[in-house]
Backbone bond lengths (Angstrom), bond angles and torsions (degrees), N, CA, C in turn:
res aa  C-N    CA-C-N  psi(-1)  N-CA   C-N-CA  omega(-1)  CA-C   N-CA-C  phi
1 X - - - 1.468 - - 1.521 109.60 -
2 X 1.593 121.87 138.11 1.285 112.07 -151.15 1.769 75.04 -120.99
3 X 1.567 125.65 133.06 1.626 117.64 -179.72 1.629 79.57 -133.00
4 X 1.659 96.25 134.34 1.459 110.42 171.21 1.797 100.29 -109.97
5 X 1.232 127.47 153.59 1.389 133.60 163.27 1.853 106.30 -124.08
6 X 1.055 75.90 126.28 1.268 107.12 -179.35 1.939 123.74 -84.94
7 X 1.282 118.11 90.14 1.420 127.43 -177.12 1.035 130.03 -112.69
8 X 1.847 122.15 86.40 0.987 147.53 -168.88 1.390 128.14 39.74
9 X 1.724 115.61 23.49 1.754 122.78 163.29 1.306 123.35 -72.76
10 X 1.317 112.40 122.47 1.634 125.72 -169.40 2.204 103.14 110.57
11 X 1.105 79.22 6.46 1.941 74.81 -170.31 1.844 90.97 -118.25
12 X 1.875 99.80 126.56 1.089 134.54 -163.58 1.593 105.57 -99.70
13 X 2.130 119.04 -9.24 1.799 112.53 -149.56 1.526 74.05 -119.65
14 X 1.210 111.15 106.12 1.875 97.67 163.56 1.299 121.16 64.81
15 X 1.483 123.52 41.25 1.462 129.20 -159.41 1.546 104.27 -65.27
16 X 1.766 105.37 -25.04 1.777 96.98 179.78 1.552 117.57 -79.47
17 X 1.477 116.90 8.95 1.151 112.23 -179.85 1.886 111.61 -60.36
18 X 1.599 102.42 -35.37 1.273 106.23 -156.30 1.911 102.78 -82.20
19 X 1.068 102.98 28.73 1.678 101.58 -172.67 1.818 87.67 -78.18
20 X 0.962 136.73 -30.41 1.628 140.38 162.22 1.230 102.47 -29.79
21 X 1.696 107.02 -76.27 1.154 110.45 173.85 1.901 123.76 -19.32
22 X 1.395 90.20 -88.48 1.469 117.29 178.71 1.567 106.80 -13.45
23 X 1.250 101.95 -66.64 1.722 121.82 -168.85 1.441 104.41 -44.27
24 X 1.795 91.95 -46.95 1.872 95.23 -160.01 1.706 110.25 -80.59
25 X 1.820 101.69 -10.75 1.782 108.98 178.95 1.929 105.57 -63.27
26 X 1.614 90.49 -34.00 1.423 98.75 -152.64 1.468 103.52 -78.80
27 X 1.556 107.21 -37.63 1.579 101.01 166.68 1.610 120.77 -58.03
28 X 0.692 106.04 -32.54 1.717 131.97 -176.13 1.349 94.82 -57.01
29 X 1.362 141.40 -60.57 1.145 131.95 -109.87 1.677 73.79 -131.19
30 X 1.130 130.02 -40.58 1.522 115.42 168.22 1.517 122.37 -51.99
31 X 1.471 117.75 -42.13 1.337 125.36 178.68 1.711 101.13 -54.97
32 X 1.460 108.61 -52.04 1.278 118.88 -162.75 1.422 102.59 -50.53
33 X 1.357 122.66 -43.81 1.829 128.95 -156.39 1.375 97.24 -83.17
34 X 1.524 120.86 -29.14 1.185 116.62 167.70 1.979 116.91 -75.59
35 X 1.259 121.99 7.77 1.072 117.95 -169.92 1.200 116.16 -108.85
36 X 1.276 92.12 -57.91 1.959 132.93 -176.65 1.458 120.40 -88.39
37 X 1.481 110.81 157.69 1.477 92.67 169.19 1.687 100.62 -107.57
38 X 1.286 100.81 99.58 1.164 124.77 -154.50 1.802 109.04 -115.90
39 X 1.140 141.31 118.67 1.521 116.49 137.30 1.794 112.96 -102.56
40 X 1.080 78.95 165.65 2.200 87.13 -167.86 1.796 96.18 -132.75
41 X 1.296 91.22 147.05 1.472 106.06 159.72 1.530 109.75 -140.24
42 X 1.698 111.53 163.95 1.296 134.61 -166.62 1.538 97.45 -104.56
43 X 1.503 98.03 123.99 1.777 77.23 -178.09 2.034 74.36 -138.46
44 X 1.778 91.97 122.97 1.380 113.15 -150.22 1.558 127.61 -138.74
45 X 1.303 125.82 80.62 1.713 125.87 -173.15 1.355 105.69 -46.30
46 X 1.677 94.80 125.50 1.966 108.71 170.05 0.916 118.58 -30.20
47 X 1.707 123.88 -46.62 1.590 128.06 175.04 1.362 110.04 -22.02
48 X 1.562 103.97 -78.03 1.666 147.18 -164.34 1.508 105.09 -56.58
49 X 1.298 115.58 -24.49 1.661 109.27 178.53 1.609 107.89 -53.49
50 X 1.023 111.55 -63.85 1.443 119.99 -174.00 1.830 110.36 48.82
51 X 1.530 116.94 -118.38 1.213 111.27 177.61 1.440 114.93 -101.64
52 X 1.595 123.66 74.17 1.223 98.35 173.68 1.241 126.09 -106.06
53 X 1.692 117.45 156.90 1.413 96.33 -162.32 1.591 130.18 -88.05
54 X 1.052 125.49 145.07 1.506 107.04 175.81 1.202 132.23 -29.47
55 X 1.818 110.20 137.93 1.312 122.17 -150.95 1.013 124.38 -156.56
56 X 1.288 132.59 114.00 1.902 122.62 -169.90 1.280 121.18 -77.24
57 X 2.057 106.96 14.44 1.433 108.62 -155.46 1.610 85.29 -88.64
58 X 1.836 116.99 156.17 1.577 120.07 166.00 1.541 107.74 -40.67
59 X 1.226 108.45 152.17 1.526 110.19 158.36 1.390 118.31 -167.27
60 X 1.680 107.17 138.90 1.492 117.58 -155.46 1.267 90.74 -133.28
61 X 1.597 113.58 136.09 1.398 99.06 -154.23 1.777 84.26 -139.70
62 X 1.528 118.13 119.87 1.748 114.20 -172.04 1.948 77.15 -151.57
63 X 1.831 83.56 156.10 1.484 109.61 167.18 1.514 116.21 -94.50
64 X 1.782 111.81 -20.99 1.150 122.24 151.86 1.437 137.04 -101.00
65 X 1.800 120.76 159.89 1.365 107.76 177.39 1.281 103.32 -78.69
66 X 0.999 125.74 167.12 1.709 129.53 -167.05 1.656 105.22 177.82
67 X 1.711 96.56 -174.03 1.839 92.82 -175.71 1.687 73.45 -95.94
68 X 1.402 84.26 168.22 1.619 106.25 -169.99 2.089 94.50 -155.40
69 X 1.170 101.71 153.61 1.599 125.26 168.34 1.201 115.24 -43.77
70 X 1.388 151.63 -3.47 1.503 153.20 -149.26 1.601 107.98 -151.76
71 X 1.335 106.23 118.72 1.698 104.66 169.93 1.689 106.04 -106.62
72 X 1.277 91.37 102.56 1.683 102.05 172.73 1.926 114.70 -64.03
73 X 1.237 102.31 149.99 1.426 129.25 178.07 2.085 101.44 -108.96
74 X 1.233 86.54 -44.34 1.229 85.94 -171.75 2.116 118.93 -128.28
75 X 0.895 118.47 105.04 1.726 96.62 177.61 1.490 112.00 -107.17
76 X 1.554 107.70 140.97 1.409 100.98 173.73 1.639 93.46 -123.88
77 X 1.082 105.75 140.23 1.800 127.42 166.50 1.845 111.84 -150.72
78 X 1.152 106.46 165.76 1.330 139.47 -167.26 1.182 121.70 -55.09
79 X 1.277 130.98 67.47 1.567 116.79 156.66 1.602 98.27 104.65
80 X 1.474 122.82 -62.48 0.980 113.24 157.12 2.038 118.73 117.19
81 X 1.448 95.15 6.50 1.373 100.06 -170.41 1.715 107.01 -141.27
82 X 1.510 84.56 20.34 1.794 75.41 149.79 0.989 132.00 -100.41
83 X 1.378 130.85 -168.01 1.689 126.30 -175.11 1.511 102.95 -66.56
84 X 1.268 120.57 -44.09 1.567 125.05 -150.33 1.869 84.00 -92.71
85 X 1.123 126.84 -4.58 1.506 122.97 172.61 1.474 113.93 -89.30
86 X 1.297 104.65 -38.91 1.584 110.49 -165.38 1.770 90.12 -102.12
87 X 1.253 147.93 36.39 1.384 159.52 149.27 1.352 103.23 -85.41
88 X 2.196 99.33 -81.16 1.248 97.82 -174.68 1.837 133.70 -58.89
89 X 1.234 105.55 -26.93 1.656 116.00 150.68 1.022 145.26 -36.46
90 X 2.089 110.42 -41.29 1.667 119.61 136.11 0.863 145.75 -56.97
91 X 1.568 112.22 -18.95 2.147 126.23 -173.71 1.635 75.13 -89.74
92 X 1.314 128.56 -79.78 1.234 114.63 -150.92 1.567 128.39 -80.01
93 X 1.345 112.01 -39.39 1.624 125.06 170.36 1.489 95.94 101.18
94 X 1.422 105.65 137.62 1.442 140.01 -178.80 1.301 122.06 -43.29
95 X 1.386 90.87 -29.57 2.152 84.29 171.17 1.191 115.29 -87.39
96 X 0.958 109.49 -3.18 2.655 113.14 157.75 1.206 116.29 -76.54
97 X 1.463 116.30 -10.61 1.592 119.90 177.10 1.428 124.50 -69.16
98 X 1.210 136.85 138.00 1.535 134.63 124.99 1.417 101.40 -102.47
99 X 1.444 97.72 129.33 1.935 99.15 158.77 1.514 111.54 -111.97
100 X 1.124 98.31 170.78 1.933 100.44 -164.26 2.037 91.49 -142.11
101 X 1.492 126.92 150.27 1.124 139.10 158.66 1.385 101.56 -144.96
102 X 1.099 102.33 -168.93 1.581 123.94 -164.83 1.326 104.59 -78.95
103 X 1.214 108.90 117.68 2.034 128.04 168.37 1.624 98.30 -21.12
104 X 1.907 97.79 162.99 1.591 115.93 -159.09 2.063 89.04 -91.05
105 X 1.407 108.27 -31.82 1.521 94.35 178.21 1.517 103.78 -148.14
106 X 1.547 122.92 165.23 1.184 113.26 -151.53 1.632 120.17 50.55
107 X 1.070 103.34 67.67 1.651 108.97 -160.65 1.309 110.48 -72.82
108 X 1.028 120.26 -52.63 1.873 118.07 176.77 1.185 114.65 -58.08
109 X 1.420 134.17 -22.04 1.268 135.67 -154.09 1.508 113.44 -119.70
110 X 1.485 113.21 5.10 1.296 116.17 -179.44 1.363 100.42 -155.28
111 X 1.550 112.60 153.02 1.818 121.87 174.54 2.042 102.54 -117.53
112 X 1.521 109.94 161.76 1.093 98.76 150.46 1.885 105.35 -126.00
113 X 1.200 120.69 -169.82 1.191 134.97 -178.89 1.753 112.48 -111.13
114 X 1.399 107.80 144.97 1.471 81.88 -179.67 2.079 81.09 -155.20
115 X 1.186 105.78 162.55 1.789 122.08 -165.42 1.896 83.24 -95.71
116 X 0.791 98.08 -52.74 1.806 102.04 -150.33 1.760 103.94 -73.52
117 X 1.824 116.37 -53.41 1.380 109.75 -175.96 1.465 89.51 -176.57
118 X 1.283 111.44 -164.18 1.370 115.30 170.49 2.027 91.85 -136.27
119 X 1.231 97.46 148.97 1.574 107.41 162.00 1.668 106.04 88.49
120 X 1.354 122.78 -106.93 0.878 110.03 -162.07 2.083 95.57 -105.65
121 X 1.520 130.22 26.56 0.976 119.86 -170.29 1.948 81.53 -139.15
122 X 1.157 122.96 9.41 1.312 111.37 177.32 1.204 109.23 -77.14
123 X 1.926 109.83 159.36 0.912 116.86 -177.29 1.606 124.95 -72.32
124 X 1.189 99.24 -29.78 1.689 112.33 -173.89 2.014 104.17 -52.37
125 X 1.450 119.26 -13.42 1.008 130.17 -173.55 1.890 101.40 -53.00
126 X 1.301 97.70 -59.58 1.776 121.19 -162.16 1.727 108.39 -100.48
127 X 1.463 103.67 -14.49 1.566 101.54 -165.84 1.189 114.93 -65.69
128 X 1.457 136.13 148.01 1.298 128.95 -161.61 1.674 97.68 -97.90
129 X 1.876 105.96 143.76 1.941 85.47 166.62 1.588 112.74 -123.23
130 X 1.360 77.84 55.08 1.411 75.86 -172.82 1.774 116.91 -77.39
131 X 1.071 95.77 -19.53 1.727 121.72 176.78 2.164 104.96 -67.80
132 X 1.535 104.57 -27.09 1.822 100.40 176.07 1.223 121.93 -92.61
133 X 1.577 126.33 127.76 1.102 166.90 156.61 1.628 104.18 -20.58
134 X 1.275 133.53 85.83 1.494 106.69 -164.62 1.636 103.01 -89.47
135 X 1.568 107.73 133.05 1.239 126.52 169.74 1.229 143.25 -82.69
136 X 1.192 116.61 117.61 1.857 103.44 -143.77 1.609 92.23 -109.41
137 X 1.703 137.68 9.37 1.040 143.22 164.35 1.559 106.69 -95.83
138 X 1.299 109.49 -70.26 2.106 110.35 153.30 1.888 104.78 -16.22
139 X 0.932 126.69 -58.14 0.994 139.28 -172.85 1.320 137.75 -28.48
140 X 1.811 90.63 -78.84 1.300 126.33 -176.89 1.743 89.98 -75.36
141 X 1.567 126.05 -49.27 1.108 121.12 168.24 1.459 141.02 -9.30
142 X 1.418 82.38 -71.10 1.799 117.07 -175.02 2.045 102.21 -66.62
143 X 0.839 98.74 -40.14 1.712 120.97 -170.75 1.898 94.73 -73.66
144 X 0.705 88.92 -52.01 2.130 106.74 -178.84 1.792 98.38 -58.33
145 X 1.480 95.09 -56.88 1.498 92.44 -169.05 2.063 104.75 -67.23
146 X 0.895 101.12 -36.22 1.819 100.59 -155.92 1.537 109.09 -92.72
147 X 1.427 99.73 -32.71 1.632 86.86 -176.17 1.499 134.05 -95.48
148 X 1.341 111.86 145.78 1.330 98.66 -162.38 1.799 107.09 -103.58
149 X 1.185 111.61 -167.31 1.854 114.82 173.80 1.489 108.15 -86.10
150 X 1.517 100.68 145.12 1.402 112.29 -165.64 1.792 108.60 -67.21
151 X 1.109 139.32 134.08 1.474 131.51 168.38 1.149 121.59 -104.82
152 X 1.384 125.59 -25.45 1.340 123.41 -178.61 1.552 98.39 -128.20
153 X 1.753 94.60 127.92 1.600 109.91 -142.67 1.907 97.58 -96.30
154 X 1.598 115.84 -12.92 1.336 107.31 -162.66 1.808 88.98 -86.94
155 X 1.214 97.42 -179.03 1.805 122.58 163.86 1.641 102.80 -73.42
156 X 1.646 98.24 113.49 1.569 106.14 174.58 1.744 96.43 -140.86
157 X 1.683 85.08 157.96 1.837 97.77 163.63 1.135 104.00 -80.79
158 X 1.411 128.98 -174.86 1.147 145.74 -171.09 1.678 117.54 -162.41
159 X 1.388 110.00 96.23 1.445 118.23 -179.95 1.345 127.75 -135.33
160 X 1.679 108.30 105.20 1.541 127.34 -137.84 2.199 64.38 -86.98
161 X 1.545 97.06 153.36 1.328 108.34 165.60 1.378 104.81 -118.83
162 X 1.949 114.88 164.17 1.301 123.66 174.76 0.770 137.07 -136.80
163 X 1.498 129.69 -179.81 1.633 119.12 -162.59 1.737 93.04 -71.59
164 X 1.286 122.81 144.91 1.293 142.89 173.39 1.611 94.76 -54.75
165 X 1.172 120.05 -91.55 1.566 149.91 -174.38 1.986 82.35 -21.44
166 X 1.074 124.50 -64.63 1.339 133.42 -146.22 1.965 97.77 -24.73
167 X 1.419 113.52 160.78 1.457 98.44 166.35 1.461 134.01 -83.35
168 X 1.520 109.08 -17.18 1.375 121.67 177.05 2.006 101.82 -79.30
169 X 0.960 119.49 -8.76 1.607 112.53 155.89 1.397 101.48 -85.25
170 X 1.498 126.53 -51.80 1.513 116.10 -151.06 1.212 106.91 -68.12
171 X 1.624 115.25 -52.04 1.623 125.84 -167.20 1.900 107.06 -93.09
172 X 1.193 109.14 -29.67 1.387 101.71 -163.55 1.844 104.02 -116.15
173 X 1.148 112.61 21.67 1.628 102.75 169.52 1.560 122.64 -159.25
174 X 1.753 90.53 123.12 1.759 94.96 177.82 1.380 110.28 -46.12
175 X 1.248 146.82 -4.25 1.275 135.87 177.05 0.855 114.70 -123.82
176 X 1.719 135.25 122.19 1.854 142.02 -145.06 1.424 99.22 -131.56
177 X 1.344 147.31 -25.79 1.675 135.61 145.66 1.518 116.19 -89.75
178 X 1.315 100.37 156.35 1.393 120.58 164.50 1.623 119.80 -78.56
179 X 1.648 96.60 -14.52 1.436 109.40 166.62 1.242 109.89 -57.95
180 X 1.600 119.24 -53.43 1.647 137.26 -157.42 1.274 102.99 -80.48
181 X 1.576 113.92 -19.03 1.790 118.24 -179.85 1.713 95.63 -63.85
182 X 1.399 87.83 -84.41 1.719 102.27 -168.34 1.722 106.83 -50.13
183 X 1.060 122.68 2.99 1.615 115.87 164.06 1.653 111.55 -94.22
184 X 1.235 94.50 -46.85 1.477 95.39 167.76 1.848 126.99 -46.07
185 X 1.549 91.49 -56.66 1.782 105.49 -177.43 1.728 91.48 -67.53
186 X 1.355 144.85 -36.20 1.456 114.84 177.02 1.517 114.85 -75.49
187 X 1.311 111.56 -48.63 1.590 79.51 169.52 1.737 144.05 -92.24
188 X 1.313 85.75 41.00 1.617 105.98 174.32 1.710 102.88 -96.61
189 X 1.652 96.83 -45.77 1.616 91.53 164.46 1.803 122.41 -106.78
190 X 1.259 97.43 32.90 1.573 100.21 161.49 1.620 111.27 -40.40
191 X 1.727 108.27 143.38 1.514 80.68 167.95 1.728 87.97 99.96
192 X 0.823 123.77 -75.93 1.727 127.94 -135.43 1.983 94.83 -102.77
193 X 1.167 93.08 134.15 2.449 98.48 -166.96 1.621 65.74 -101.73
194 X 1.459 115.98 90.16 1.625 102.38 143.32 1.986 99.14 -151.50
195 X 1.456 95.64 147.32 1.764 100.06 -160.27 1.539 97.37 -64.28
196 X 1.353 116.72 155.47 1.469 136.73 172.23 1.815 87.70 -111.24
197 X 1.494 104.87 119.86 1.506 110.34 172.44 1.891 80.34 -99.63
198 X 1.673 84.41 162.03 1.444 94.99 171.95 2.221 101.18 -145.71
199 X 1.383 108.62 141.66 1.602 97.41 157.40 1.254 131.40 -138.36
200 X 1.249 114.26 111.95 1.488 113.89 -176.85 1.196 109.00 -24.29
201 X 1.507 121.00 162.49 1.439 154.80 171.29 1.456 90.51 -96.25
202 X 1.857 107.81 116.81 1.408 115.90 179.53 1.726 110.88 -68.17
203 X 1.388 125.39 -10.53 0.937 109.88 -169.62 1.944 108.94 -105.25
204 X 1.269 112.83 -7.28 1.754 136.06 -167.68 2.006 115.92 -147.74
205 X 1.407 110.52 76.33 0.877 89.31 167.50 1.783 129.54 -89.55
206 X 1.522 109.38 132.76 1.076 136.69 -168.05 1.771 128.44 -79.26
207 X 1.272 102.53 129.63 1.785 101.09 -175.63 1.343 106.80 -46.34
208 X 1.588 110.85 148.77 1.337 104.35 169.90 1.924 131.42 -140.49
209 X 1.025 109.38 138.02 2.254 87.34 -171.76 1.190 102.57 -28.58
210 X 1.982 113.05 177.34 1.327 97.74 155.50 1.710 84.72 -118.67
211 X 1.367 118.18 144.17 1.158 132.80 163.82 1.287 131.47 -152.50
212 X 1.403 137.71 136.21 1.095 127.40 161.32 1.199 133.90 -16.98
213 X 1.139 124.45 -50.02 1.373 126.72 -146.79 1.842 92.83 -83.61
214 X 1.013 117.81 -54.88 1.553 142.83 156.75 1.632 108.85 -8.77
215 X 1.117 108.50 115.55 1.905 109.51 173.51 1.356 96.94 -145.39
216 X 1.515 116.25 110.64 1.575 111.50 153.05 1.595 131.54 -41.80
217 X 1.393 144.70 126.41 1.026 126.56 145.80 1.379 125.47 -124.80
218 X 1.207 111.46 -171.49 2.001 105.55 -148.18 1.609 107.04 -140.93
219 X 1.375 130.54 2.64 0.996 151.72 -153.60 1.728 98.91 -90.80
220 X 1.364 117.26 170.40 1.366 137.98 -175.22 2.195 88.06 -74.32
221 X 1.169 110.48 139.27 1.873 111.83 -160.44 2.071 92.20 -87.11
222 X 1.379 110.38 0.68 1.289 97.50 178.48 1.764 91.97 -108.45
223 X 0.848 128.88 87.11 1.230 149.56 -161.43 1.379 111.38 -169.64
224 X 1.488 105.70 -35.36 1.624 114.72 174.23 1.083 123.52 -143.24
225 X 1.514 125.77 6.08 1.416 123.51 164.29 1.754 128.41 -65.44
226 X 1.746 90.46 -42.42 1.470 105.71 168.63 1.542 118.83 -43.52
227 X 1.467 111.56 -44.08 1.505 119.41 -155.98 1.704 109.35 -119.96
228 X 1.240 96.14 18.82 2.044 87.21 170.59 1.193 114.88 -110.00
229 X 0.955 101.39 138.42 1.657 127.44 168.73 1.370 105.93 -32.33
230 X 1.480 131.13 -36.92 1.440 137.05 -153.02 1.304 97.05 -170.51
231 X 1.431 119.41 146.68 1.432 120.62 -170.62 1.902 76.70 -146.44
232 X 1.813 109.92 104.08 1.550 105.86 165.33 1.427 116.08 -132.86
233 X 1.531 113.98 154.42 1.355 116.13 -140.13 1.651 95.62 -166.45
234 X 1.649 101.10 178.81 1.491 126.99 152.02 1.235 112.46 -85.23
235 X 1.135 132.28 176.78 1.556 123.13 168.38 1.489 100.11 -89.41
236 X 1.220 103.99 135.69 1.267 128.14 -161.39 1.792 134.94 -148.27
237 X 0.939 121.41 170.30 1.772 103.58 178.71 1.401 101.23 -70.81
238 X 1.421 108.19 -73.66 1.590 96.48 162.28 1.508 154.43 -36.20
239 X 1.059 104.72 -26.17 1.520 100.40 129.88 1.688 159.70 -29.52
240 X 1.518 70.49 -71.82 1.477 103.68 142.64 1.603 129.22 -17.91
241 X 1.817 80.74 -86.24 1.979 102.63 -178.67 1.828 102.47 -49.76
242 X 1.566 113.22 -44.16 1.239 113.57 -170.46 1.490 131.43 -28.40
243 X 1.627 95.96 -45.24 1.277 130.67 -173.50 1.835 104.86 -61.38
244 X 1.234 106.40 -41.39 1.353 106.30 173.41 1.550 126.96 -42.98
245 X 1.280 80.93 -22.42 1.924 90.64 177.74 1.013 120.13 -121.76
246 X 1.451 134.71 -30.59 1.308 128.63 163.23 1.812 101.39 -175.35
247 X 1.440 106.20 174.94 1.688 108.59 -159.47 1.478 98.46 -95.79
248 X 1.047 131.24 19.32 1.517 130.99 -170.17 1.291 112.39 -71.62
249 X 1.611 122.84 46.69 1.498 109.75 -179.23 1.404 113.22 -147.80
250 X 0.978 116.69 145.84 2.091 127.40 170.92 1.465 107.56 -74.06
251 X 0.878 106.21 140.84 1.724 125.73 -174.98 1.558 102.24 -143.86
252 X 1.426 91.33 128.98 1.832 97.20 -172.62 2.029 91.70 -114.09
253 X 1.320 114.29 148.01 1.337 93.96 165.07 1.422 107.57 94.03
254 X 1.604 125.79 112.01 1.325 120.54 175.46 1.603 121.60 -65.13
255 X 1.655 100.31 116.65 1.757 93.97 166.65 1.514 97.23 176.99
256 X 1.281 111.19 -174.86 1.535 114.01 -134.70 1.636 106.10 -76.71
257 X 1.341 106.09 -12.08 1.791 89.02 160.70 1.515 119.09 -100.66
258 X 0.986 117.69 16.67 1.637 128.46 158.36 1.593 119.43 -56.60
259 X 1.578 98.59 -16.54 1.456 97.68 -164.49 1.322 110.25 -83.38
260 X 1.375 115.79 154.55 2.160 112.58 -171.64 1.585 99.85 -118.23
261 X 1.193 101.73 148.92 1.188 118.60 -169.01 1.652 120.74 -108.88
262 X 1.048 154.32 149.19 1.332 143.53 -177.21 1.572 103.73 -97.89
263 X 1.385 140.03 -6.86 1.045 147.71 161.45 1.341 136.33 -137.37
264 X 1.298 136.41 179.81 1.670 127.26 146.63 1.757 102.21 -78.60
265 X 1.251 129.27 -14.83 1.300 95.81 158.08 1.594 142.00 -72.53
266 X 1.572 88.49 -34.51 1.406 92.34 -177.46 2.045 100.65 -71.70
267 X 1.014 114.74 -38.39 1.442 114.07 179.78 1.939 108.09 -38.87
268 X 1.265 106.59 -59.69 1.338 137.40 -178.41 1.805 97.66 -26.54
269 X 1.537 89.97 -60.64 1.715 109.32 -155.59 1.133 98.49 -81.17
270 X 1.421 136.21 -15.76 1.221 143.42 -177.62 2.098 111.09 -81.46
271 X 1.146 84.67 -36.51 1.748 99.78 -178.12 1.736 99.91 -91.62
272 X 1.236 140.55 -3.65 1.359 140.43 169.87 1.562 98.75 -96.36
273 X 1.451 113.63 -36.38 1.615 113.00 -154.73 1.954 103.49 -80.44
274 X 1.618 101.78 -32.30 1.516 105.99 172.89 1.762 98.02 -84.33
275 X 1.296 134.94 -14.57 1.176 107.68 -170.69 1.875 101.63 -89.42
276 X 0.788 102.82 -4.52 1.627 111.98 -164.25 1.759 92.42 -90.74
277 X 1.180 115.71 -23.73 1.220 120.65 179.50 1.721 118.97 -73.96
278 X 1.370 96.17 -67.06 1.272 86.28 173.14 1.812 126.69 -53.49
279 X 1.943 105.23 -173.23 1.172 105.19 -160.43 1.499 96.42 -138.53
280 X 1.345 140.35 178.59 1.533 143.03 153.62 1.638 100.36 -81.36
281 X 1.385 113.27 155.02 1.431 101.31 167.27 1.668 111.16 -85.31
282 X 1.390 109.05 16.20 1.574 108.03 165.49 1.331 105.89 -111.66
283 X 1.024 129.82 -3.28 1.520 112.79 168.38 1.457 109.40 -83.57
284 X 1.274 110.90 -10.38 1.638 100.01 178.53 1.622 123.03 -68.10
285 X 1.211 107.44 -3.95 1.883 115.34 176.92 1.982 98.45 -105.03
286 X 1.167 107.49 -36.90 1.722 101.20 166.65 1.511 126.93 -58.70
287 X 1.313 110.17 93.27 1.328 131.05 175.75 1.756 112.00 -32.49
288 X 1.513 104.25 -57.89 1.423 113.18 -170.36 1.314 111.61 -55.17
289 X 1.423 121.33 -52.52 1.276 132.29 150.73 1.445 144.81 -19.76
290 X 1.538 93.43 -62.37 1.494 108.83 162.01 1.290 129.30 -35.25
291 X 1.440 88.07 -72.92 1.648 115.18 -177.85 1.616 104.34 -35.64
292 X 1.717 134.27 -42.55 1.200 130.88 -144.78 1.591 88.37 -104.69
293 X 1.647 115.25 6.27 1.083 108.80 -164.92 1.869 125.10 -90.05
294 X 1.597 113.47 141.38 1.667 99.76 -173.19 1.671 119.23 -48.20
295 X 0.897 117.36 -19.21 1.279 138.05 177.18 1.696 107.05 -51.87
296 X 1.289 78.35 -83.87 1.677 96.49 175.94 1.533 125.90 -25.21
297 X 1.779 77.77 -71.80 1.944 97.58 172.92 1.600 108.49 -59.22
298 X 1.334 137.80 13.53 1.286 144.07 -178.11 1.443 106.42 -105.76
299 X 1.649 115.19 -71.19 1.206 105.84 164.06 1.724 118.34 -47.29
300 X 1.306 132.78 -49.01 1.759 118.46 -156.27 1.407 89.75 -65.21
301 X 1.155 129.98 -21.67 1.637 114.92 -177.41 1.413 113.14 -95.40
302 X 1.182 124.64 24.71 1.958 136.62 144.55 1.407 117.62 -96.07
């Protein structure tokens, strides 16, 4: 099986962003050769080299997509909706893909894998769970680890804001400010004396109405996901986490917390079945790990 990874070639906006990438293909792709009967190549924009470390893995290194030395069986790259993603996706076609983004919690620190897309083209959107085991120790776990004590004791909404730039605003949502959010959520509750919390995006803070009803806060977001009345948003990680506790929230914008549930069970099994999915980006060099990993069991069945 010939698996190429794909690190940000054909992408013209910040191509050295994906040197992250790169690093995490190359760890990847060592575990893999140790797993699989596998060879891998790096197929990698000059930008994106940056520091990587020595490596016996192939590597083809262009600012454009092009023919290149390697006939892939399999390609995995990033997320999947950049220029240099949606190129290499035309030479080869979509069923050679795995794409990977950033894990369902603990977001920086973990990825999952997905066949279909990530975000608003993932599979977890439609996947049925009816096949997961619901875990009522997983559970209490996950709930133990994330949530925090309530601080603000009245009935409030809750609307985490985001980086503008992000791609699930650019590509995946009728609504493109955080201005147009929080105008929207007041006059949805026009009418109604109950506080609209709002929290900046640590990395973009965003224009905002000025209104009464409106109170910034700055706190850890499981502080108030547990306890609002309404949890409304973009689709988002936080979103996401929301779900951990109950479905009480608006989602504008196709993506994986858009999806509706016919119960809190099935919700439940749905938030165990993506957490079971994802990975740490250090377990990706742990062999033992691997091996038990959805990933894994994805490739041995190609």
């Amino acid at each position: 099986m010939n698996i190429l990874f794909h690190a940000g070639v054909g992408n013209t906006d910040r191509p050295r962003r994906w040197n992250f990438v790169a690093n995490t293909w190359l760890t990847f792709a060592n575990t893999l050769s140790s797993i699989l009967d596998c060879r891998c190549c790096l197929y990698v924009h000059p930008a994106a080299i940056g520091k990587l470390p020595s490596t016996k893995i192939k590597t083809i290194v262009s600012s454009e997509v092009g023919e290149i030395d390697y006939n892939p069986d399999i390609i995995f790259t990033w997320n999947g909706i950049s220029d240099g993603d949606q190129q290499i996706i035309q030479k080869y076609g979509r069923e050679k893909f795995f794409f990977a983004e950033l894990g369902f919690f603990d977001h920086y620190k973990t990825l999952y894998f997905d066949r279909s897309g990530t975000n608003s083209k993932s599979m977890n959107i439609v996947e049925s769970v009816d096949h997961v085991i619901l875990d009522d120790v997983l559970q209490t776990q996950m709930i133990s680890k994330y949530k925090k004590p309530q601080i603000f004791k009245d009935k409030y909404i809750f609307v985490p804001l985001q980086d503008e730039r992000d791609t699930q605003i650019t590509h995946n949502s009728p609504i493109k400010t955080m201005y147009e959010l929080l105008n929207y959520v007041l006059t949805l509750y026009n009418g109604y004396d109950i506080p609209i919390l709002y929290k900046q995006h640590p990395s973009a803070r965003s224009r905002v109405p000025e209104h009464n009803n409106l109170i910034e806060v700055s706190e850890n977001v499981h502080h108030y996901l547990p306890y609002a009345e309404k949890v409304i948003g973009i689709n988002s990680t936080v979103l996401f986490e929301t779900l951990l506790y109950h479905s009480r929230l608006l989602s504008f914008g196709l993506g994986i917390p858009s999806r509706k549930f016919n119960d809190d069970i099935e919700r439940i099994k749905f938030v165990q079945h993506c957490y079971a999915k994802q990975l740490n980006f250090s377990d990706l060099s742990n062999i033992q790990i691997m091996q038990n990993s959805w990933i894994i069991q994805q490739l041995k069945l190609l």
